[in-house]
The first five atom37 places (N, CA, C, CB, O) and aatype in JSON, in Angstrom:
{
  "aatype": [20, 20, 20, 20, 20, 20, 20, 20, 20, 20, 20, 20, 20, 20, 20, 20, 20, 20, 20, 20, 20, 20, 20, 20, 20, 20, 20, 20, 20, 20, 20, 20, 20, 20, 20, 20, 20, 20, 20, 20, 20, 20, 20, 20, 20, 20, 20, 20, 20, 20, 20, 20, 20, 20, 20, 20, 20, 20, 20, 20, 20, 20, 20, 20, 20, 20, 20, 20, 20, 20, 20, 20, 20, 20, 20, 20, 20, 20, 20, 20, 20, 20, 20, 20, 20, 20, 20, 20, 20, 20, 20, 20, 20, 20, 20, 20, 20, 20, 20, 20, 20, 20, 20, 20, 20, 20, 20, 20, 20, 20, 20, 20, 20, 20],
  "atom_mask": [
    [1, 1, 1, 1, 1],
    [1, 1, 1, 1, 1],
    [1, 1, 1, 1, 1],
    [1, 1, 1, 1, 1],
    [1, 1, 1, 1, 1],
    [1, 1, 1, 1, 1],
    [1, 1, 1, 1, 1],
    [1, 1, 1, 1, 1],
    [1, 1, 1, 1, 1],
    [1, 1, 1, 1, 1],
    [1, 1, 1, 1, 1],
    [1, 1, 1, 1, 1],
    [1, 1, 1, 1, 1],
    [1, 1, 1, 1, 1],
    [1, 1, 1, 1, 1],
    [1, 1, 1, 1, 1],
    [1, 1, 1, 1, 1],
    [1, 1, 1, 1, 1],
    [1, 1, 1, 1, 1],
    [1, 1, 1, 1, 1],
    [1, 1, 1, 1, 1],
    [1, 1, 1, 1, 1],
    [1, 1, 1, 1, 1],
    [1, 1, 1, 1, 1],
    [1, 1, 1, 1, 1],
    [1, 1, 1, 1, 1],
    [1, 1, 1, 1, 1],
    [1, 1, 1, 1, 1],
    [1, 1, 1, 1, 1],
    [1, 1, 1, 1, 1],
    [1, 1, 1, 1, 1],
    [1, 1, 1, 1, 1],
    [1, 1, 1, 1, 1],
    [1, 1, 1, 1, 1],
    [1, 1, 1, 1, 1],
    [1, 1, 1, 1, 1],
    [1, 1, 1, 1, 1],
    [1, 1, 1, 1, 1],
    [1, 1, 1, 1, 1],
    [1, 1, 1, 1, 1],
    [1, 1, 1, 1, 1],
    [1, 1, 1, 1, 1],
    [1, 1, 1, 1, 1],
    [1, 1, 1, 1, 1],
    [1, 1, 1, 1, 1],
    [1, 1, 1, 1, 1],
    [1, 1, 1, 1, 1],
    [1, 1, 1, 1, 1],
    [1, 1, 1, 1, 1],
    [1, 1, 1, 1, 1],
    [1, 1, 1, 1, 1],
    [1, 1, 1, 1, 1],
    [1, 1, 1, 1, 1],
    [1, 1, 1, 1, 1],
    [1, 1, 1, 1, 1],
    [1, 1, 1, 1, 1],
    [1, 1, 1, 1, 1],
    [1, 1, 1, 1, 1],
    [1, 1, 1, 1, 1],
    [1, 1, 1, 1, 1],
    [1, 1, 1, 1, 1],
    [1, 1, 1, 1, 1],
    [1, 1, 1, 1, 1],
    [1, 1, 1, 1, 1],
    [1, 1, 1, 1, 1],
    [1, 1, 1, 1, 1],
    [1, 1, 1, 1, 1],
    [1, 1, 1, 1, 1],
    [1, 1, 1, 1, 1],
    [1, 1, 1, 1, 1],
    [1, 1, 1, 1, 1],
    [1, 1, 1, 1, 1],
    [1, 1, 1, 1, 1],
    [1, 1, 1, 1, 1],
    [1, 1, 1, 1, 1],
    [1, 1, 1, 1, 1],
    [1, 1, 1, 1, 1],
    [1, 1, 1, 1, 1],
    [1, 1, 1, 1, 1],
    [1, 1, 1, 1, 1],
    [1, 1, 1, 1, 1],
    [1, 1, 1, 1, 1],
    [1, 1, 1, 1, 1],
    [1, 1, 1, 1, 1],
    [1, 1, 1, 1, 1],
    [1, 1, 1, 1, 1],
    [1, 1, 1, 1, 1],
    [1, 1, 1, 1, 1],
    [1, 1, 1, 1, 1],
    [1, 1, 1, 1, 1],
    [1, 1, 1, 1, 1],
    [1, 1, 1, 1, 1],
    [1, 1, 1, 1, 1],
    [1, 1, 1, 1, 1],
    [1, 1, 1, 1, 1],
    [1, 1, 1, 1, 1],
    [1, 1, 1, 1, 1],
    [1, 1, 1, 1, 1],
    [1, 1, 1, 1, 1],
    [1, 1, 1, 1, 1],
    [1, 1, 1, 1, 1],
    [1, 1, 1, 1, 1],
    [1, 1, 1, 1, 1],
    [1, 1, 1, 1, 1],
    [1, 1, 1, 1, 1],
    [1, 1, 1, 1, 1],
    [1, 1, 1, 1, 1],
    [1, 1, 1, 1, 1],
    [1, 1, 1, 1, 1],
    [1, 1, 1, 1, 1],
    [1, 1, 1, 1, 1],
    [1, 1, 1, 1, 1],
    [1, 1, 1, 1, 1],
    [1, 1, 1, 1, 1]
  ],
  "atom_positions": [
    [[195.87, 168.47, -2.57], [195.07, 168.48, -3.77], [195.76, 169.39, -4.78], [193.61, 168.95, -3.48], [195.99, 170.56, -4.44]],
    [[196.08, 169.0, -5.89], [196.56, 170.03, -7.04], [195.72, 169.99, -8.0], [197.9, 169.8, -7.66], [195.58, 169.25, -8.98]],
    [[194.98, 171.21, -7.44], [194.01, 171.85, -8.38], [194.21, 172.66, -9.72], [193.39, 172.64, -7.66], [193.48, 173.6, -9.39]],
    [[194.57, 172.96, -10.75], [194.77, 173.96, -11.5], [194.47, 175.08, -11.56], [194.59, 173.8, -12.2], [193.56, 175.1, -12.38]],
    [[194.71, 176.41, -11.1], [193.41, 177.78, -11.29], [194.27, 178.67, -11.71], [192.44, 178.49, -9.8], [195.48, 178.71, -11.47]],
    [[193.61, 179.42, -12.38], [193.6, 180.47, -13.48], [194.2, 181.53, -12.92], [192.26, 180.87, -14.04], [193.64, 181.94, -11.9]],
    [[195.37, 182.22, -13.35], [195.85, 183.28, -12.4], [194.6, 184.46, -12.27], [197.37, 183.97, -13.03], [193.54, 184.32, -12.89]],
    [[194.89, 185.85, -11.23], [194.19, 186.56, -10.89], [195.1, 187.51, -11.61], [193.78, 186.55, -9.53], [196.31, 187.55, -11.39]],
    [[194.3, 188.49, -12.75], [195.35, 189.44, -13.03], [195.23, 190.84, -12.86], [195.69, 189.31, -14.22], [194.34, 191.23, -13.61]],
    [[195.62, 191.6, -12.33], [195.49, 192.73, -11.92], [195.72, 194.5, -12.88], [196.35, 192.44, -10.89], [196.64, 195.22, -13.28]],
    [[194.49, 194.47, -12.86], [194.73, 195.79, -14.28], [195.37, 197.13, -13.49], [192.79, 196.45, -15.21], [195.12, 197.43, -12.32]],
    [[195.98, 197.65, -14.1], [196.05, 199.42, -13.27], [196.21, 200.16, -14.73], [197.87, 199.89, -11.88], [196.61, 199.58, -15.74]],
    [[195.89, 201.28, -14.68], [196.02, 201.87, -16.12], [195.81, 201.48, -17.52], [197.02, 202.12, -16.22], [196.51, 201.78, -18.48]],
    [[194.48, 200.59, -17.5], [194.26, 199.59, -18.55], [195.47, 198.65, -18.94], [193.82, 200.32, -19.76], [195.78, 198.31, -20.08]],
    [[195.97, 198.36, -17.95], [197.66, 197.24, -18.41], [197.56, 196.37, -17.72], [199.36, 197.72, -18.13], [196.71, 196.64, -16.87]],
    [[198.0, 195.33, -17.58], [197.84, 194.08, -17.03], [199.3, 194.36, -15.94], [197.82, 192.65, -18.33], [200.41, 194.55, -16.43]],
    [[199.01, 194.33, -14.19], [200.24, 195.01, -13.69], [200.84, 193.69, -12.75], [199.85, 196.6, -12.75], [202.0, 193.42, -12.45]],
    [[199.62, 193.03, -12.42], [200.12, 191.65, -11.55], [199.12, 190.67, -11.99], [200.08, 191.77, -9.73], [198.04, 190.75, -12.56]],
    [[199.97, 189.54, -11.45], [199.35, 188.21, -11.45], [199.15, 187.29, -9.88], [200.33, 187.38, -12.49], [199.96, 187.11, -8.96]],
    [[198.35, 187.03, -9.98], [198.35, 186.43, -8.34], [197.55, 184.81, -8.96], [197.03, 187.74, -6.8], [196.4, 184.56, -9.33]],
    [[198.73, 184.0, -8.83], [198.83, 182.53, -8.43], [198.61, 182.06, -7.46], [199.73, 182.06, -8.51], [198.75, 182.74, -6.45]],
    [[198.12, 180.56, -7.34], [198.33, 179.89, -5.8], [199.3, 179.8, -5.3], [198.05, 178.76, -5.57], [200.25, 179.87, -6.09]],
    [[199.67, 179.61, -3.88], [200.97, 179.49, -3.26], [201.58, 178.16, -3.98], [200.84, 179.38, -1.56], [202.65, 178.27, -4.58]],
    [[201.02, 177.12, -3.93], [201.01, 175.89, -4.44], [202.42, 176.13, -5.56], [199.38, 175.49, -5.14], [203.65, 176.06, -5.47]],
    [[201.29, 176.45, -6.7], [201.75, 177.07, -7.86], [203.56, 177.99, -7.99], [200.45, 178.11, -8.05], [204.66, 177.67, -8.44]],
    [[203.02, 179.13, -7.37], [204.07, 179.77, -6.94], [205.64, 179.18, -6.04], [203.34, 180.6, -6.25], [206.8, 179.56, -6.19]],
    [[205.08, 178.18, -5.14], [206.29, 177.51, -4.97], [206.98, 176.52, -5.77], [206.2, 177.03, -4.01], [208.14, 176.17, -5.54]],
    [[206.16, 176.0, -6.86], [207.03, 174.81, -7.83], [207.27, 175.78, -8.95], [206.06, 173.19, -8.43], [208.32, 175.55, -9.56]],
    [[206.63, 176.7, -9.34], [208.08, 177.97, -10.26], [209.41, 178.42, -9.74], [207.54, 179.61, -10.47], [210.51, 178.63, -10.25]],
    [[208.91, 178.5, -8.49], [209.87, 178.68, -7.72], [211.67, 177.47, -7.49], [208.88, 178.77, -6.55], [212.9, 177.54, -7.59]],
    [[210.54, 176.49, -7.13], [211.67, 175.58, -7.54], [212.06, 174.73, -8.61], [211.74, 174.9, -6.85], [213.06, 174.02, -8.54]],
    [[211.34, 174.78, -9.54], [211.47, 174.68, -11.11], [212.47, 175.35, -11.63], [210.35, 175.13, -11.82], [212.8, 174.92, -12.74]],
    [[213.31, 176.61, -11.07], [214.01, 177.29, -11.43], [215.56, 177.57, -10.98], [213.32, 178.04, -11.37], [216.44, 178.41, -11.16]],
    [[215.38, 176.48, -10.35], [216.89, 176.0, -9.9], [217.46, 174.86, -10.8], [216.89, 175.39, -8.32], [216.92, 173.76, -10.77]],
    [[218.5, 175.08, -11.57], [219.06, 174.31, -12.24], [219.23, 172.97, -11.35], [220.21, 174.96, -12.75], [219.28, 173.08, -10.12]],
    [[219.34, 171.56, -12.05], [219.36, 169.97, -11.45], [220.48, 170.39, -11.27], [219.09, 168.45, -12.25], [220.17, 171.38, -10.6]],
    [[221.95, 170.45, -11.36], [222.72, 170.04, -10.74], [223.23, 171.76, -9.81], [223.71, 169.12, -11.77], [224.43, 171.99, -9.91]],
    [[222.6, 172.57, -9.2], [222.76, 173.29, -8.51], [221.55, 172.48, -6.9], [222.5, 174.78, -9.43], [221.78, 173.01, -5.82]],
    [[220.9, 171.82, -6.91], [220.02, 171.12, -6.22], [221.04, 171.22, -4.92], [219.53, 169.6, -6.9], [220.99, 172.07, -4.03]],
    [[221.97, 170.12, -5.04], [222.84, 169.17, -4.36], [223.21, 170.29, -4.07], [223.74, 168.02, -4.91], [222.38, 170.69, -3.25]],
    [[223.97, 171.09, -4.25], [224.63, 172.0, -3.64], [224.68, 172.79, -2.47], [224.63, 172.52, -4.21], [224.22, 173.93, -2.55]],
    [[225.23, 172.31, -1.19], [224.88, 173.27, -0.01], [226.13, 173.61, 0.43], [223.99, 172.67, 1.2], [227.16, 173.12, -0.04]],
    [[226.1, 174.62, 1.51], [226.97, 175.27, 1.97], [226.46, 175.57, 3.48], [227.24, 176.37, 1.08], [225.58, 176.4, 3.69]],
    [[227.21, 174.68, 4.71], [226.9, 174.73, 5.85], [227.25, 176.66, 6.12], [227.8, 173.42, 6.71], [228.02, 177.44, 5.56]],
    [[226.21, 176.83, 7.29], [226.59, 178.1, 7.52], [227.88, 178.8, 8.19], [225.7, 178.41, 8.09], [228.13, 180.0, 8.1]],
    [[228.77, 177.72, 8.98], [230.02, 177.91, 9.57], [231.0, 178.29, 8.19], [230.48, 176.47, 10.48], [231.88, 179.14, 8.26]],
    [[230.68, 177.45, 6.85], [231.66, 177.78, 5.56], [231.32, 179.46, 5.12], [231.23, 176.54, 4.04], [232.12, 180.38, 4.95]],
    [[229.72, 179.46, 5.0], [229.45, 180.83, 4.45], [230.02, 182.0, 5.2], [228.01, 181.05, 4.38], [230.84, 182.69, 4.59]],
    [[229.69, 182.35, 6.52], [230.3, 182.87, 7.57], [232.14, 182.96, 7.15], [229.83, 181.83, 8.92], [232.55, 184.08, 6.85]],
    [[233.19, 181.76, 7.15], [234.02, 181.81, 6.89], [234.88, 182.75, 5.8], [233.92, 180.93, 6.9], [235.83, 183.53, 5.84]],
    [[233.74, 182.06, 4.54], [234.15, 182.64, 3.41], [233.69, 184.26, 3.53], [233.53, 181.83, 2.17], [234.48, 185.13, 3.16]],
    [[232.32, 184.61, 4.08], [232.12, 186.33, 4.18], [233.47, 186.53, 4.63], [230.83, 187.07, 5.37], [234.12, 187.23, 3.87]],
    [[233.76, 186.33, 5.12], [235.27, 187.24, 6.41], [236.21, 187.44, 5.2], [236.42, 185.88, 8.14], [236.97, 188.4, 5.02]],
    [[236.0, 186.22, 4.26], [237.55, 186.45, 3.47], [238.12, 185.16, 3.36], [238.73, 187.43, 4.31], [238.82, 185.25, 2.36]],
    [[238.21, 184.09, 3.78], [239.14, 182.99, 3.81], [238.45, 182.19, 2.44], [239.15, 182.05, 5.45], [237.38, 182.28, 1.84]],
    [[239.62, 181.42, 2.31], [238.88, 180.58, 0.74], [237.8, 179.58, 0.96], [240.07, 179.55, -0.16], [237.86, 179.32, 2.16]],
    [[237.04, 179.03, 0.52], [236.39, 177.94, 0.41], [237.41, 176.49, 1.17], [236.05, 177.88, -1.25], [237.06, 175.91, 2.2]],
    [[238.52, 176.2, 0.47], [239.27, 175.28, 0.73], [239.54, 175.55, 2.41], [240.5, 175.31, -0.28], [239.21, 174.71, 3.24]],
    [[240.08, 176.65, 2.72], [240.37, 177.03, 4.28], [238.8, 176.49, 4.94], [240.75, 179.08, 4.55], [238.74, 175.59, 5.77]],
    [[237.76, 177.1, 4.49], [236.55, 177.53, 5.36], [235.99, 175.58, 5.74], [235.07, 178.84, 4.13], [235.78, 174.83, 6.69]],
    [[235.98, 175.58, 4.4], [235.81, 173.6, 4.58], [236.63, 172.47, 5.45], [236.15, 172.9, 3.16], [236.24, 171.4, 5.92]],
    [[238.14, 173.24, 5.5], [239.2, 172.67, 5.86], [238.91, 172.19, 7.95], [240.54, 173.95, 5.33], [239.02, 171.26, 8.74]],
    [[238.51, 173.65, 7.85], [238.29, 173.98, 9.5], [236.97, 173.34, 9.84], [238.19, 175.73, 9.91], [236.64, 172.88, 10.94]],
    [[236.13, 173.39, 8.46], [234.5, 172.65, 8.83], [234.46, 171.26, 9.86], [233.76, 172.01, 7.18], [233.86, 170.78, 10.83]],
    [[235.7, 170.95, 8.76], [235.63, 169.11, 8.99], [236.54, 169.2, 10.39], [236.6, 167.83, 7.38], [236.53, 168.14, 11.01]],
    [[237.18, 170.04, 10.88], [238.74, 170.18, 12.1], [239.39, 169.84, 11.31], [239.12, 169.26, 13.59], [239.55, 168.76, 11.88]],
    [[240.08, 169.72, 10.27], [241.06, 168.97, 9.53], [242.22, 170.2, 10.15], [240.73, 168.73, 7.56], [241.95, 171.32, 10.59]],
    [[243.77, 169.44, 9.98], [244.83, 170.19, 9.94], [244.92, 170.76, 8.47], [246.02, 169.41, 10.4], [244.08, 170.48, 7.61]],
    [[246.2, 171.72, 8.2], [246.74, 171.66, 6.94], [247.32, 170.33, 6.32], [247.69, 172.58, 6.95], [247.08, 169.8, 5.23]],
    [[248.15, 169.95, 7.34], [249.04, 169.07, 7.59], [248.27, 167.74, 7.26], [249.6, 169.23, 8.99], [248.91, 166.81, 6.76]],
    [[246.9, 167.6, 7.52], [246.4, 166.41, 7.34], [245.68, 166.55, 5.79], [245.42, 166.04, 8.63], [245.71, 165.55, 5.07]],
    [[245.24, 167.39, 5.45], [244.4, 167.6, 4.48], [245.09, 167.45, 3.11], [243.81, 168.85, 4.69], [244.73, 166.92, 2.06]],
    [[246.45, 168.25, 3.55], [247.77, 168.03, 2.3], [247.89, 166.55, 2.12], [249.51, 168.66, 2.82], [247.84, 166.02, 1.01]],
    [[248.09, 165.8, 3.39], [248.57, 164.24, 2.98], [247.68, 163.81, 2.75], [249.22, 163.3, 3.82], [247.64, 162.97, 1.84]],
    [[246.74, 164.11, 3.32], [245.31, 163.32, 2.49], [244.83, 163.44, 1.16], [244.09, 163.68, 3.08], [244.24, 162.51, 0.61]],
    [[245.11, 164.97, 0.37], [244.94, 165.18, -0.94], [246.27, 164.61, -2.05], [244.7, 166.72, -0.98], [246.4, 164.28, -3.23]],
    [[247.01, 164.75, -0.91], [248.38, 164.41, -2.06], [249.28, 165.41, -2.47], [247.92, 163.95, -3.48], [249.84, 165.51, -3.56]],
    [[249.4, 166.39, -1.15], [250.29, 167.64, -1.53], [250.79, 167.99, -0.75], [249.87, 168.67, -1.99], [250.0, 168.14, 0.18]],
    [[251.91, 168.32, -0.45], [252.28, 169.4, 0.32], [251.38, 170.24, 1.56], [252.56, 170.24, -0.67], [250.16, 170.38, 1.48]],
    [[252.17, 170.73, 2.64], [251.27, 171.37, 3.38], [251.8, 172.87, 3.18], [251.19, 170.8, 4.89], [251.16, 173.64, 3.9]],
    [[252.76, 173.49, 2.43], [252.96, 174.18, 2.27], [252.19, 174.99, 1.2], [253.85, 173.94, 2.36], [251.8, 176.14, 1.44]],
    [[251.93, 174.18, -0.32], [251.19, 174.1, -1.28], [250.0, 174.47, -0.72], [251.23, 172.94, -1.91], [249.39, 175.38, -1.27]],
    [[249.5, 173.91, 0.34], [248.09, 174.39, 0.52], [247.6, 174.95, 1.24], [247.41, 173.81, 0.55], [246.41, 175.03, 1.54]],
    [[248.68, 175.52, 1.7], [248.86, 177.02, 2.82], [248.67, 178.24, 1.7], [250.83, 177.22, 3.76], [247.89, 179.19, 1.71]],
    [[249.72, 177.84, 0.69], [249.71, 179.16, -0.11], [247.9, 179.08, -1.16], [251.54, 179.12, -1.39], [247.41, 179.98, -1.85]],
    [[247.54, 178.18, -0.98], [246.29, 178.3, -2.1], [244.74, 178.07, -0.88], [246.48, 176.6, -3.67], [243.62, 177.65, -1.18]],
    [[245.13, 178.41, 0.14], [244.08, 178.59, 1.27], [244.4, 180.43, 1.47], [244.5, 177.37, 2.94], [243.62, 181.16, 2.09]],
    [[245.63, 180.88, 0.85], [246.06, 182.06, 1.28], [245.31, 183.06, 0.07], [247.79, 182.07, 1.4], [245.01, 184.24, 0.24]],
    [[245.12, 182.4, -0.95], [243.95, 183.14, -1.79], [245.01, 183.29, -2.77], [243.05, 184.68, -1.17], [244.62, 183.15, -3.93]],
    [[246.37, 183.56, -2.58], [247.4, 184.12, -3.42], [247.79, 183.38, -4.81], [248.61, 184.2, -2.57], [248.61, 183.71, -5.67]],
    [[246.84, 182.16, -4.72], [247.42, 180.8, -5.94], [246.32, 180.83, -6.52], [247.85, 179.03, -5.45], [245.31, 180.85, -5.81]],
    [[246.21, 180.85, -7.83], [244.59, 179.9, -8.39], [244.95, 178.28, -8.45], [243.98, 180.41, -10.41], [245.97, 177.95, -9.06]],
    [[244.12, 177.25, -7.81], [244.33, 175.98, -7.96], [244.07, 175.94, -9.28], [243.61, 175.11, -7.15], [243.48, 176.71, -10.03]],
    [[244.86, 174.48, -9.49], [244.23, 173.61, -10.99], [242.81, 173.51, -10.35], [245.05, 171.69, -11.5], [242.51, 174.13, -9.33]],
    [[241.73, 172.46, -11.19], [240.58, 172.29, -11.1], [241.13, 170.83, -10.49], [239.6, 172.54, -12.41], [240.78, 170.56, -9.34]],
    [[242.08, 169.74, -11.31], [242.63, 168.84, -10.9], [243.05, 168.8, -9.15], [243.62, 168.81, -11.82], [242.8, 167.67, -8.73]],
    [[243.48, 169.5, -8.29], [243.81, 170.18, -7.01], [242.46, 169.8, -6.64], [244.3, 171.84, -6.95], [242.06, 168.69, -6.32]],
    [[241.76, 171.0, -6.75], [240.4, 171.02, -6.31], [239.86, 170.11, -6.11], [239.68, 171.49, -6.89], [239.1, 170.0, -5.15]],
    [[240.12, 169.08, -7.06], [239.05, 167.8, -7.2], [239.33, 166.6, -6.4], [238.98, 167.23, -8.69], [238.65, 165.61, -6.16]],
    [[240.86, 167.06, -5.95], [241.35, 165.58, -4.71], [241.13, 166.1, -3.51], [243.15, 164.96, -4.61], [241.16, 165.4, -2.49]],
    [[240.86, 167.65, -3.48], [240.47, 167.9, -2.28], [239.1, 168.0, -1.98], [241.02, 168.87, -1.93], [238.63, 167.87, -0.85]],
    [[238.33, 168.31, -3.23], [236.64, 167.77, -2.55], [236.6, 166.41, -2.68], [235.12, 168.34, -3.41], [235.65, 166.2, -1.92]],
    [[236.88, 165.46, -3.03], [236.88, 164.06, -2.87], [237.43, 163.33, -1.46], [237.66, 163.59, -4.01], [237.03, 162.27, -0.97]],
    [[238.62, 164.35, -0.88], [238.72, 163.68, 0.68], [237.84, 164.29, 1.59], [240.16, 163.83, 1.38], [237.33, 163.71, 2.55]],
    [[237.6, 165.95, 1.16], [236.18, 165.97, 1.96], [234.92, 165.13, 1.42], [235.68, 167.46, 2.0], [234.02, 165.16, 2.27]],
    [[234.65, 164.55, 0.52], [233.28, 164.15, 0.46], [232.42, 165.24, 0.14], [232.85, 163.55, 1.67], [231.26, 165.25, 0.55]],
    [[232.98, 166.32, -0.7], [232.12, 167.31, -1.11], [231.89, 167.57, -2.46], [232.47, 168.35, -0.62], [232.41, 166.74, -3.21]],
    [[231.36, 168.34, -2.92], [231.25, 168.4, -4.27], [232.28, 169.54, -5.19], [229.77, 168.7, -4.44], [232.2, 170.62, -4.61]],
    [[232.85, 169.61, -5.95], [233.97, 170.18, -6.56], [233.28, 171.51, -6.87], [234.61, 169.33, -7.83], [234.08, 172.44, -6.96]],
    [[231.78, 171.9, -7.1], [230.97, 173.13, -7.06], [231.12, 173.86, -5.68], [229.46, 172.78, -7.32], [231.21, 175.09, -5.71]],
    [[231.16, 173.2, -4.48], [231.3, 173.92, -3.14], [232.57, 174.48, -2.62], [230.9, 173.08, -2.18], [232.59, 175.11, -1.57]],
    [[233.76, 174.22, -3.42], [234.85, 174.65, -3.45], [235.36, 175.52, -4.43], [235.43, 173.81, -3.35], [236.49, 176.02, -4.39]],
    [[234.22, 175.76, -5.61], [234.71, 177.12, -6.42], [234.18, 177.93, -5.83], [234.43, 177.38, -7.86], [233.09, 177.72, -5.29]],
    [[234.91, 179.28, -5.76], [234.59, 180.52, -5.09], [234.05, 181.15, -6.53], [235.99, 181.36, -4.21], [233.61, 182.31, -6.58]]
  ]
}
């Protein structure tokens, strides 16, 4: 049932100090406030984990899927050397890079910017 009700507001010192909403309520502000194209966006916990330690996004995803270097390079269209050194943190990719490599993962080009 989505009822409408009136917040509860809470005075302290003649000031208005809280508001108490329905949970209801409170959870669709809640998610009202996530930008649409941040929605889609996830990050399995084996990547997050990865990336805490230090390794790039590209590495942490790389290992997600088992991929080799070796496979991931021929599959993006590069070198496996190339993407040794930009898993090594030491390179900034193009965005172009980025984008053939979230496309052979099947990921989104947002889950691979750090």
């Amino acid at each position: 049932m989505n009822v409408h009700t009136d917040p509860q507001i809470i005075i302290q010192n003649g000031k208005p100090a809280f508001a108490v909403i329905p949970w209801d309520e409170y959870q669709e502000l809640i998610h009202n406030q996530a930008e649409d194209n941040e929605l889609d966006v996830w990050f399995p916990n084996e990547v997050v984990k990865a990336n805490v330690r230090g390794e790039t996004l590209v590495k942490a995803w790389r290992e997600y899927f088992k991929l080799t270097q070796k496979e991931l390079a021929e599959k993006s269209g590069m070198k496996q050397s190339a993407l040794a050194r930009l898993e090594s943190g030491n390179s900034k990719p193009r965005k172009s890079t980025l984008k053939k490599i979230a496309e052979v993962l099947e990921i989104e080009l947002d889950q691979l910017i750090d």
